[in-house]
C-alpha positions, 0 to 999 in steps of 0.5 A: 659740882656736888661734892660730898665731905666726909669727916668724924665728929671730933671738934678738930676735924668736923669743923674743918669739914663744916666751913669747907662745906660752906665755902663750896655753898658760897661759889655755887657748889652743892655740898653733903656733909657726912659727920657724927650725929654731934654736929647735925643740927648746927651744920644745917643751920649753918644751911649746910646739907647733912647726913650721919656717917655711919659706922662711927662707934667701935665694933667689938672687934676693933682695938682702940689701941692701936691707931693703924687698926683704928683708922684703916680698918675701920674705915674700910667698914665704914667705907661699905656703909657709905657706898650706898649714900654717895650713890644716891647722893650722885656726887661729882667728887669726895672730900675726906678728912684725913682721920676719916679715911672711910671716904677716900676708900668709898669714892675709890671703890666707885671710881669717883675722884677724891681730895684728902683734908688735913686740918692741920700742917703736912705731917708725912715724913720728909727727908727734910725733918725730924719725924712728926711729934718731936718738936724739934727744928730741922737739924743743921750741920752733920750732927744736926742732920745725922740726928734727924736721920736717925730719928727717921729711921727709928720711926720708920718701921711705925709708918711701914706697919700703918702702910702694912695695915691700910693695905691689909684693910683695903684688900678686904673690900676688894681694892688693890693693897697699894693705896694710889692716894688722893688726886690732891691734899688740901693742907688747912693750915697757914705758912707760919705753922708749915715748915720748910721740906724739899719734897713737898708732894705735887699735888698739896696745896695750902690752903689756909685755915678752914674755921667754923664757930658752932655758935651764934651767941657772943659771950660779954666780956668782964667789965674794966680796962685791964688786958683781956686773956682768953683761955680755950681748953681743948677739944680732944681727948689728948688735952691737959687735964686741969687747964682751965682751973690752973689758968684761972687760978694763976690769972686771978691776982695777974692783973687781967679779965679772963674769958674762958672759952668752951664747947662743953660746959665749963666747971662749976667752981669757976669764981664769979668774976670770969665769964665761961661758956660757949660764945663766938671765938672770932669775936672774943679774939677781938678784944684779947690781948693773949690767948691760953690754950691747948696748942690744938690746930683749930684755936691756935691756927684761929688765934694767930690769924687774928693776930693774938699771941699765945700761951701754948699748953700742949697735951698730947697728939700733935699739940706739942709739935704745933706748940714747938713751931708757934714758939720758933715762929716767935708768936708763942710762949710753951708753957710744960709741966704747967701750974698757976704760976708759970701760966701767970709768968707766961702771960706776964711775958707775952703782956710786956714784951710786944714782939710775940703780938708782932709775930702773931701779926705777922703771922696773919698776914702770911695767911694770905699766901694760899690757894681756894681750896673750893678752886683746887677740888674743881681742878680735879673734876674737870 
């Protein structure tokens, strides 16, 4: 089968898209890969066939600050540009990242079928759970129920406009304005960060966490026998500003060894006795005892599978939902407004107390609980 995967450059969803490439490598499959030119190099060393997806930068007509705007009419743009390459790629099926809509279009466009990829939990709207960002548990009870309704219909009229706008930007490359959808959706995720929703859609299917590591180079930890932390900044552009510097500075009397964890260089005036750089995530994981970091899908869904706990200090995007479900799951402390001090209290308390370690395990065990997604795309060519 070939296959093309189609996915921005963004870290959180290139990676994703680079370990599903490799998983279809490894049954047999022959995979293209369409990302940013950031990943380029790495992806193919990795043996991983990859071209540049086109149209990437904004257009002088695009408003960046409309989300809707950004993802649907892009992607409709981009979807032109990509026609031509899947043709002459003669895929069997596409694979498109859920931020990179231009992929699903492009096969739709050439009659091909295609799977959607989520690298992260479900977050269409349920009649089961307050709307997607809120942080909350699903409401109990008549209140608790009345509340999550109205928050639903508070949100409503967003999801109506970006349904508005899929359909406008579709009609202007000749598809009908009613979006048909993916044959499947692959959720990326592991039990533990799903929540329960009476209409979960027939055609998702979890299939685990898709994890990838940029880089071969294994960092050496700080020397000693003290509780190694690893913090992990975020990749995107919601992250907290000035994590790392507040970690460090909290941990600096706290007791510990501290690994700092980076795909971009990390700040100069880091003192001398932590280790920072950009070095394989799994192999650090095996050594911490605690994991400080963002609350983004790729590292928090990669420290839970390994078992660690975490300090979770969520910036924007979907952190604070993810960190929200890691806390009720029992593997997490939150950790908002966030200074040195009480990143050190949270350390402290997932240090003494074992519970969060024993919810970060069990946690991993859960992963099992999923589908092949390379078995789940094959279903839809045959």
């Amino acid at each position: 089968m070939r296959v093309a995967v189609v996915a921005g450059p963004d870290p959180g969803h290139a990676f994703p898209a680079i370990a599903l490439s490799r998983q279809f490598l490894r049954s047999g499959d022959e995979p293209i890969l369409f990302t940013g030119d950031r990943w380029l190099t790495a992806a193919r060393s990795a043996g991983v066939n990859s071209r540049e997806l086109r149209g990437l930068a904004p257009r002088s007509t695009d408003d960046d600050d409309d989300a809707g705007q950004r993802i649907h009419a892009r992607a409709a743009h981009m979807s032109t540009l990509l026609l031509d390459d899947l043709r002459s790629a003669d895929v069997d099926l596409v694979v498109s990242d859920v931020l990179t809509a231009c992929g699903g279009i492009a096969a739709e466009r050439l009659g091909l079928p295609w799977l959607e990829l989520l690298p992260h939990p479900l977050y269409s709207a349920s009649k089961s759970l307050p709307p997607l960002g809120s942080g909350l548990a699903p409401g109990s009870g008549v209140r608790g129920r009345a509340r999550d309704s109205i928050m639903r219909t508070l949100t409503a009229r967003s999801i109506r406009q970006g349904r508005r706008q899929r359909g406008e930007a579709r009609s202007t490359v000749g598809l009908p304005s009613v979006d048909p959808g993916p044959a499947m959706t692959l959720v990326a995720t592991i039990p533990a960060l799903e929540v329960p929703r009476s209409d979960w859609p027939s055609n998702a299917r979890l299939v685990g966490p898709l994890l990838w590591e940029p880089t071969n180079t294994v960092l050496t930890p700080p020397p000693g026998d003290d509780p190694l932390v690893m913090i992990a900044p975020s990749t995107a552009f919601t992250g907290a500003d000035g994590m790392v510097e507040a970690a460090v500075e909290g941990l600096s009397d706290a007791g510990v060894r501290v690994m700092v964890s980076m795909v971009d260089e990390p700040p100069a005036d880091l003192p001398p006795w932590v280790v920072a750089g950009l070095g394989r995530q799994d192999v650090m994981l095996r050594d911490a005892e605690v994991v400080v970091c963002g609350s983004g899908h790729g590292l928090l869904v990669k420290a839970l599978t390994a078992g660690v706990p975490v300090v979770a200090i969520p910036g924007g995007g979907d952190q604070w939902e993810l960190a929200n479900r890691a806390a009720r799951q029992g593997s997490a402390v939150l950790v908002r407004p966030f200074s040195p001090e009480s990143v050190r209290d949270a350390v402290s308390t997932v240090l003494t107390d074992p519970s969060y370690t024993a919810a970060a395990r069990r946690a991993a065990r859960g992963a099992a609980a999923v589908k092949d997604p390379v078995a789940v795309c094959r279903s839809v060519v045959r």
